[in-house]
N, C-alpha and C positions, 0 to 999 in steps of 0.2 A: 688958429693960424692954418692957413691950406698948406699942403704938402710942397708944393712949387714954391712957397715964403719959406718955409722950414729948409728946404734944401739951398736957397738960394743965403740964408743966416749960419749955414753950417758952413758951405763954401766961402764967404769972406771971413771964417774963421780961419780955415782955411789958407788964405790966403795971408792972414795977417801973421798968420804964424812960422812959417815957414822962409820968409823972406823969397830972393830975386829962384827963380827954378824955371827951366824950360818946357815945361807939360801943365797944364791947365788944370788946374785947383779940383775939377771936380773928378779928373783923370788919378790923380793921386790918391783923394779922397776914396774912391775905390778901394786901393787897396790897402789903407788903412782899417778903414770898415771893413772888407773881407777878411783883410788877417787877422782882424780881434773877434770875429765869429759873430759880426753885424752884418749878416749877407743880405736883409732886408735893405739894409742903411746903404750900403754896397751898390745892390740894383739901383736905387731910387736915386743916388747920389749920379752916377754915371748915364742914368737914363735922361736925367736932366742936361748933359751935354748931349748926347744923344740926339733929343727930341730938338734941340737947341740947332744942332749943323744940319739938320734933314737928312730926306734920305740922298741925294746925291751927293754928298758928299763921301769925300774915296774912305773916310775911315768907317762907315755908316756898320760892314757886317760883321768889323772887327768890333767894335764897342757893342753892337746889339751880341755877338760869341759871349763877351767878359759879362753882360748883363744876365745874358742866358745862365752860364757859369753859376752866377750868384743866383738867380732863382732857381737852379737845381738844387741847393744847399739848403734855402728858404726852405723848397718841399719837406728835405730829410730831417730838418731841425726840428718845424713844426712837428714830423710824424715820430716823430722820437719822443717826443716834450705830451702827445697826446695821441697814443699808439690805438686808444680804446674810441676816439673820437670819430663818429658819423664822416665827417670829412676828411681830417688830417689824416686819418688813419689808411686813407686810401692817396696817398699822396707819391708812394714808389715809383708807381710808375711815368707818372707827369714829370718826377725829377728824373728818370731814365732818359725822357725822351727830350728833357730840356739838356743833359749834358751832351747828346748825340746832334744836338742842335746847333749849340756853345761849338764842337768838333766842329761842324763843317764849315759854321760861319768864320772860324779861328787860325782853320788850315790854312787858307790860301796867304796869310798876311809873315806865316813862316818866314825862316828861322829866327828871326829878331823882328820886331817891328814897334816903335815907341821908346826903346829900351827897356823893352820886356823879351824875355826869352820865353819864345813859346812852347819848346819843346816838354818843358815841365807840367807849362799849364792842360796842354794837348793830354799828358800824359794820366793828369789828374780825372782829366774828362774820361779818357779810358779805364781808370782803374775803376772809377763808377759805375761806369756802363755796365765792367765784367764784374762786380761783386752783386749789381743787384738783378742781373740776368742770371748770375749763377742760382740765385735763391728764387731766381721766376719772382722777383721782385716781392719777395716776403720776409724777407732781412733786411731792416737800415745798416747799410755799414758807417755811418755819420755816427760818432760820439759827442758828448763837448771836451772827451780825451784826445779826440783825433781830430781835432780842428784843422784844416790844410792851411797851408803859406801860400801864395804866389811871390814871384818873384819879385824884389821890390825895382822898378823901373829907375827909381832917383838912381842906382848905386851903378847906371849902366848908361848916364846922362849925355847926351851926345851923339850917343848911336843908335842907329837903325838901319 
């Protein structure tokens, strides 16, 4: 099964599960998979509305921020999971430079946008930036202890 069937059989799961909700099955989806430490599933799942609205569309840099987000995670997990590995192992700083990414694309949609508060999210992107510049990017600070939250959107439905 290609990737784009795979995601499109998890989002009518999705959808089926959840009943009537004002945010789009694969918006949600997100942060489901991000806060269970699927930040593979995470990017892919929201990349897929992403690629879906184009780029002209107004929400285009705030969903590629939340994608970025989740592939700065992807890097640290991998390079945790295989610290000794040819590739993963060099993986710090591509996740430094995708949360400083995540930042700039995420700022302008402040201080609420979707029913996500983004001051958290912003904040998480910062704390990354300065723990693995602190270490000149030779520490993960990523556990599977320290898994991060986002904010859940459902719980702030209505507003933006």
């Amino acid at each position: 099964m290609k990737k784009s069937e795979r995601i499109e059989v998890f989002v009518r799961e999705l959808e089926g599960s959840c009943g009537e909700r004002s945010f789009d099955a694969c918006y949600l989806g997100y942060f489901e998979c991000f806060n269970s430490g699927r930040y593979y599933e995470a990017h892919d799942v929201l990349e897929h509305l992403w690629l879906k609205n184009g780029r002209r569309a107004p929400d285009y840099a705030f969903y590629k921020g939340l994608i970025q987000l989740a592939g700065g995670f992807v890097h640290l997990r991998l390079q945790y999971l295989n610290p000794a590995h040819l590739k993963h192992g060099r993986r710090l700083r591509p996740a430094r430079r995708l949360f400083l990414l995540a930042e700039t694309n995420l700022t302008p949609y402040g201080p609420l946008h979707h029913g996500l508060e983004l001051k958290p999210v912003l904040s998480l992107c910062w704390n990354m930036i300065v723990l693995l510049e602190k270490s000149d990017c030779t520490d993960n600070p990523w556990t599977p202890d320290t898994t991060p939250l986002l904010p859940n959107p459902v719980a702030r439905k209505g507003s933006d």
